[in-house]
N, C-alpha and C positions, 0 to 999 in steps of 0.2 A: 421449392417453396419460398416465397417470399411475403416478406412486412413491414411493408412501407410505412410511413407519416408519422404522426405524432405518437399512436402506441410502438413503432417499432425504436421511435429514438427514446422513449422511456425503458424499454425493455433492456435497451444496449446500454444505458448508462449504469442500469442495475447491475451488469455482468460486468462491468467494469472498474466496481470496487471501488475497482479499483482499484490497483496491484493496488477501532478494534471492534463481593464489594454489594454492597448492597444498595438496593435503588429504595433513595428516598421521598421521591416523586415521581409520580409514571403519569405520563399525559396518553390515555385514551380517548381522546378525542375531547375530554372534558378537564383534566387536569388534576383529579382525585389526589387526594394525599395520602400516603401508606404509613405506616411505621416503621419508625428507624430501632429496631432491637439494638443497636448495638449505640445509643443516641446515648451520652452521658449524661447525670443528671445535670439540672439545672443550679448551676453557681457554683462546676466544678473548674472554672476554669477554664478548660477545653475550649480553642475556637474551632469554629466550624467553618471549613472552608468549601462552597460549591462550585462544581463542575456543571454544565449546563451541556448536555448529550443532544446535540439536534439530530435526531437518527431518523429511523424510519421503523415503527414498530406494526402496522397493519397496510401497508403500500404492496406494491410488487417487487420492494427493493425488503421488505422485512426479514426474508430468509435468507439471502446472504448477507444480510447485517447483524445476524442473530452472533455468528462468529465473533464479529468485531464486536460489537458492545460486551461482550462476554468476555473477550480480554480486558477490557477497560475495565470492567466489573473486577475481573480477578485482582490486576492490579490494584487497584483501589482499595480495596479489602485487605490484599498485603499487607500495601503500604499502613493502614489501621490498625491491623494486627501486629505486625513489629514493632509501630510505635517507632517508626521509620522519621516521623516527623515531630518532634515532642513538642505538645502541647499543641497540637491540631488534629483535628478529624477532617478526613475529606468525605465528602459527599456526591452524589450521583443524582441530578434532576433529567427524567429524559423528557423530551417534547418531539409527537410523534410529525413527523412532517408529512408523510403517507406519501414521501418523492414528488409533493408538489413541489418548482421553486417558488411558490407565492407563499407559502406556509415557511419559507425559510426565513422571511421578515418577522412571521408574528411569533415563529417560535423565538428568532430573537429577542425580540420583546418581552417575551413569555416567560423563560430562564432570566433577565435580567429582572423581569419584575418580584422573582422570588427569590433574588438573590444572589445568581450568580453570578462569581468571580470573574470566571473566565467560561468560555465556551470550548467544547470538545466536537469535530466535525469530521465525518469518516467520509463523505457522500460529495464530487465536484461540483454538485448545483451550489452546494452551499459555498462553496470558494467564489464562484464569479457572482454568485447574488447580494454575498455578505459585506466582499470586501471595502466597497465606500463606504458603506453604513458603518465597519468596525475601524475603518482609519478617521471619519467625520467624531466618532464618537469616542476614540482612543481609546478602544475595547478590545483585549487580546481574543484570538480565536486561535486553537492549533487544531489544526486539519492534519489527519494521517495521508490525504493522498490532494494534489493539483495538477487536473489536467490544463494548463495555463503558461505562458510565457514566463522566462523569470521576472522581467524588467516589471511585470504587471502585479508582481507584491514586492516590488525592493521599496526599503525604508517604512513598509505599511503595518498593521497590526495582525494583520494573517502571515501565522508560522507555521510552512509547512514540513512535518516530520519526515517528510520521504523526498523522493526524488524530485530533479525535472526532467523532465523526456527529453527532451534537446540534448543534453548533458550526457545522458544514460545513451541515444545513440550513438553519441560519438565516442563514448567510453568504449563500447563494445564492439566496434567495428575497428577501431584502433585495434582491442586488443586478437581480434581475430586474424587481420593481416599479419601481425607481429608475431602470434601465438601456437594458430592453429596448425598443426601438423600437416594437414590435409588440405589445408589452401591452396592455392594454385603457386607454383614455383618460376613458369613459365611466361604467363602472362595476367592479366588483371581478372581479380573472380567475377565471376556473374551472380546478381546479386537482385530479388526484387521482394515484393510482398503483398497481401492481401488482406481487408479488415473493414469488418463495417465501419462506416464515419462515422466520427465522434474524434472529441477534442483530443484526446489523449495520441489515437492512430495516427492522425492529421499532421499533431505534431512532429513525432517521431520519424517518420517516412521524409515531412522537409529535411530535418538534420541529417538523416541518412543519405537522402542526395545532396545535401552538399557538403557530406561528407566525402562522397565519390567523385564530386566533382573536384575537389579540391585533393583528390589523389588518385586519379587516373591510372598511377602506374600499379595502383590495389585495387579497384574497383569499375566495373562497368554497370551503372545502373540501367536494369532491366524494363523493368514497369512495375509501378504501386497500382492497386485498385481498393477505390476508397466506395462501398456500397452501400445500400441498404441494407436492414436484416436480412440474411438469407443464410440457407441451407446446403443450399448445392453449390460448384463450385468450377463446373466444366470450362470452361474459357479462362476462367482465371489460372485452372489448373492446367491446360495447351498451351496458355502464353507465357508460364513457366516453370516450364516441364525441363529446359538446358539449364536451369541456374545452379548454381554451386552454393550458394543460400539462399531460403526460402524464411521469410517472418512468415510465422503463425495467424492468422486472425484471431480475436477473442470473443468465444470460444472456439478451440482448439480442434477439438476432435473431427470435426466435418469434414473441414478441408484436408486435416492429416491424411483421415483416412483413404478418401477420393484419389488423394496425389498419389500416396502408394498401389493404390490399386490400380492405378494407369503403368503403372511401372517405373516410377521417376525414381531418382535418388539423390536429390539435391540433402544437404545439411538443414536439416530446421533450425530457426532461431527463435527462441523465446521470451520472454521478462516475467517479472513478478506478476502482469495482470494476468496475461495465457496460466500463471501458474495456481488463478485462486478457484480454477477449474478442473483440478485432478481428480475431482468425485466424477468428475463423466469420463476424465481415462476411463476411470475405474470399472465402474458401472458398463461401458462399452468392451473391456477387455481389451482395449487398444494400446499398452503400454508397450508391448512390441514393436507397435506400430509407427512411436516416437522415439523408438531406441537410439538412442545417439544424437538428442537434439541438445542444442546449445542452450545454454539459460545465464542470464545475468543477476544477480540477486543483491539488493542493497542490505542484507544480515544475513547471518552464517542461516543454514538448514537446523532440521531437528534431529540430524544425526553426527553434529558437531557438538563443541565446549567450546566457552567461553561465557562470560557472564549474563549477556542476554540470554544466548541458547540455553545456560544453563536456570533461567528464573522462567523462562517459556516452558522447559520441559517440567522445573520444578511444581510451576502452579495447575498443568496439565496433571499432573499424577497423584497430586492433594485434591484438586478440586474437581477435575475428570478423570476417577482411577477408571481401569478396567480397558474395555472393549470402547467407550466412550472416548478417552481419551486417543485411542488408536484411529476411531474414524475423524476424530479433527486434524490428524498428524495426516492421515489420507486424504483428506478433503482440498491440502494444498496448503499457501499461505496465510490464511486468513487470520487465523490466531496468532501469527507473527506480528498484529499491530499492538503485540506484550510492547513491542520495541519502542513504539510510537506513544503510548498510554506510558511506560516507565521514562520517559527521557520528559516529557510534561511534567510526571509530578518530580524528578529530578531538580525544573527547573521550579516549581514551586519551595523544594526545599531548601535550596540553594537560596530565595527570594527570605522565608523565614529566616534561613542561618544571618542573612543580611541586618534584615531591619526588626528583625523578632516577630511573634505572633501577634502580638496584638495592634501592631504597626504596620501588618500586613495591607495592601492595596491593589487593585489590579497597573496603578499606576507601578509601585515597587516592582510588579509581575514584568512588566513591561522593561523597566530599568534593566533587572536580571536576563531575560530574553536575549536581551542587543548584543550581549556579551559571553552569550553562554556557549561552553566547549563541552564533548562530552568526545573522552580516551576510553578508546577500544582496544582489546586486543595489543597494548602499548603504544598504539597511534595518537596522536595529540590530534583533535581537530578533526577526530572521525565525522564526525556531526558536529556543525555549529552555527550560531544566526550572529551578526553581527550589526551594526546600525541601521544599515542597507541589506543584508542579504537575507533570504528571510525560504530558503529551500535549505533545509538543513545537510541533506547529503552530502559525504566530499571523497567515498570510496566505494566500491561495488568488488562483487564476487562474481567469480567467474566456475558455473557448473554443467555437469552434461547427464545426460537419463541415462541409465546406466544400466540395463533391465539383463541379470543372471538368468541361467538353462534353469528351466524347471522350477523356477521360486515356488513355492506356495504359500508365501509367511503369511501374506494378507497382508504386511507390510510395506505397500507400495511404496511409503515416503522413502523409504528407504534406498529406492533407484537414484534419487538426487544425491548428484556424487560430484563434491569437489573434484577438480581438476587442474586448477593453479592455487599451488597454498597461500602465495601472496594478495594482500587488499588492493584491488589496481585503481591510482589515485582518478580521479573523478576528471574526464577531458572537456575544457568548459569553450572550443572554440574547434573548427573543422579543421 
């Protein structure tokens, strides 16, 4: 089965995330105003600081962005309820973009006309659509994900919370030559992949060959195949059937399962996007089927510690207790943009502790930005933007699916299993 043209490249950008409190404006299509229950009164003080959510609330991208805004939400609510920020309130305006990128203009407009500070953006139309318009207008926007070059937001007012794919493949091919146990000892691994087009694959696949180009004596690149949407996977799954790693397409399970069932046995490789798709492992019963694949993760899982991991699982069990909270642990990533929603308002507080609340600016925002670090895990410079740099990631994790005899827990997340305790630093050239 195949799906070509303009609805299948809308389709694919929705599945691809992308490897995130209470909303005080919801844009249905008209821009209604809600109440803010937790709104203080009038002349206490309190400033009010707004977030401008360009999401996608009735699109075909709405239901997996339902995760992510929902971490935002929680965050934000936190951050309120602790009083994390004294003497501000943040706020949540959303404007629905419905995955048009032309609506990614007017939502612009739209959130600034009501007020917002800064902008919140989960969705890559809105990285390549926004970004002149936010450096013309020296207006911050933090995007949790950019399928995009670096060089094409250095110095600019788009900060992205996550990775660059250039970066991330060469991180991870480094560390597999270096690492894997089962690499080839002999001679150079055979190495290829498969994945509908789109920005993010495109990218990733260039770095990857000239990763192997540039070390021959680790790698023999195979073949990428870069298609339409599609289902099936026969040719791509013949032409390679000898490799010693195989990248995933996203989604995952199609192609997995086809290769196995040919009889191959190459290593899978994966990333955060393959991974905001484990509700269809699930659902397919194919977690066997993946046993043993590779994954690279730019923050710990939900079955570590450390202080993200530990505010991700904290706000999942307060504000998703139960069986609720266990299906968003199962469902993958996606609640993981706690990471990307807490390091924004990190750098917002960090902006208040500066120049105080009522001095606040999206100009001040901007100041604090250029220069902000955030220590993980006792690493300095886990994540940082500086004048020019403006992809925050500078360490990745390295995991593998991990699937026990007989599980029943219903626990799937729990197959994602550290593998090297160390943060392997971030490899920024081939």
């Amino acid at each position: 089965m195949r799906i070509a043209g303009k609805t299948g490249v809308i389709i694919l950008a929705v599945l691809l995330f992308a490897v995130p409190l209470l909303t005080v404006w919801d844009c249905n299509g008209n821009g209604e105003k809600t109440t803010d229950p937790l709104a203080p009164p009038e002349g206490s003080g309190t400033v009010k600081l707004t977030i401008g959510n360009l999401s996608d609330l009735t699109g075909v991208a709405a239901n997996p962005l339902t995760v992510i805004n929902m971490a935002l939400d929680d965050v934000v609510a936190y951050y309120n309820e602790e009083n994390l920020i004294p003497g501000v309130e943040l706020e949540v305006i959303k404007y629905d973009t419905q995955f048009d990128p032309s609506r990614f203009i007017t939502g612009y407009e739209w959130v600034r006309e009501r007020g917002a500070d800064m902008i919140w953006n989960a969705l890559p139309p809105g990285v390549t659509t926004l970004k002149s318009r936010a450096n013309n207008d020296k207006f911050p926007i933090f995007t949790a994900t950019a399928s995009i070059e670096r060089e094409e937001l250095a110095g600019g007012y788009m900060y992205c919370l996550a990775i660059a794919p250039t970066n991330e493949a060469y991180t991870f091919l480094k560390w597999l030559a270096e690492n894997d146990p089962d690499f080839p000892q002999d001679r150079p691994a055979r190495i290829g992949g498969a994945a509908w087009s789109d920005a993010y694959s495109n990218i990733w696949f260039r770095a990857a060959r000239e990763y192997c180009k540039a070390h021959p004596d680790q790698y023999t690149w195979v073949k990428d195949y870069l298609t339409d949407i599609k289902f099936t996977w026969g040719t791509e799954v013949e032409s390679l059937k000898d490799c010693d790693y195989v990248y995933l397409p996203t989604p995952p399970q199609a192609f997995a399962k086809e290769y196995r069932n040919a009889g191959h046995e190459a290593t899978f490789i994966i990333t955060e996007v393959a991974g905001a798709f484990f509700s269809m492992i699930d659902k397919g019963d194919l977690w066997n089927t993946i046993d043993g694949t590779m994954m690279i993760l730019s923050s710990g899982w939900y079955n570590e510690d450390g202080s993200i991991v530990d505010l991700t699982n904290k706000l999942l069990d307060e504000k998703h207790p139960g069986q609720e909270g266990e299906d968003i642990r199962n469902s993958g990533v996606g609640y993981r943009a706690v990471k990307q929603a807490y390091m924004m308002c990190e750098i917002i507080r960090e902006t208040i502790e500066r120049v105080g609340a009522e001095n606040f600016s999206s100009e001040a925002l901007v100041g604090t930005a250029n220069s902000w670090s955030f220590e993980y895990k006792g690493i300095e410079d886990f994540n940082n933007f500086t004048e020019t740099k403006r992809f925050s990631q500078n360490y990745y994790g390295i995991y593998e699916v991990v699937v026990p005899e007989d599980d029943e827990s219903g626990s799937s997340w729990q197959y994602i299993t550290r593998i090297d305790p160390e943060w392997i630093p971030e490899v920024t050239a081939p």
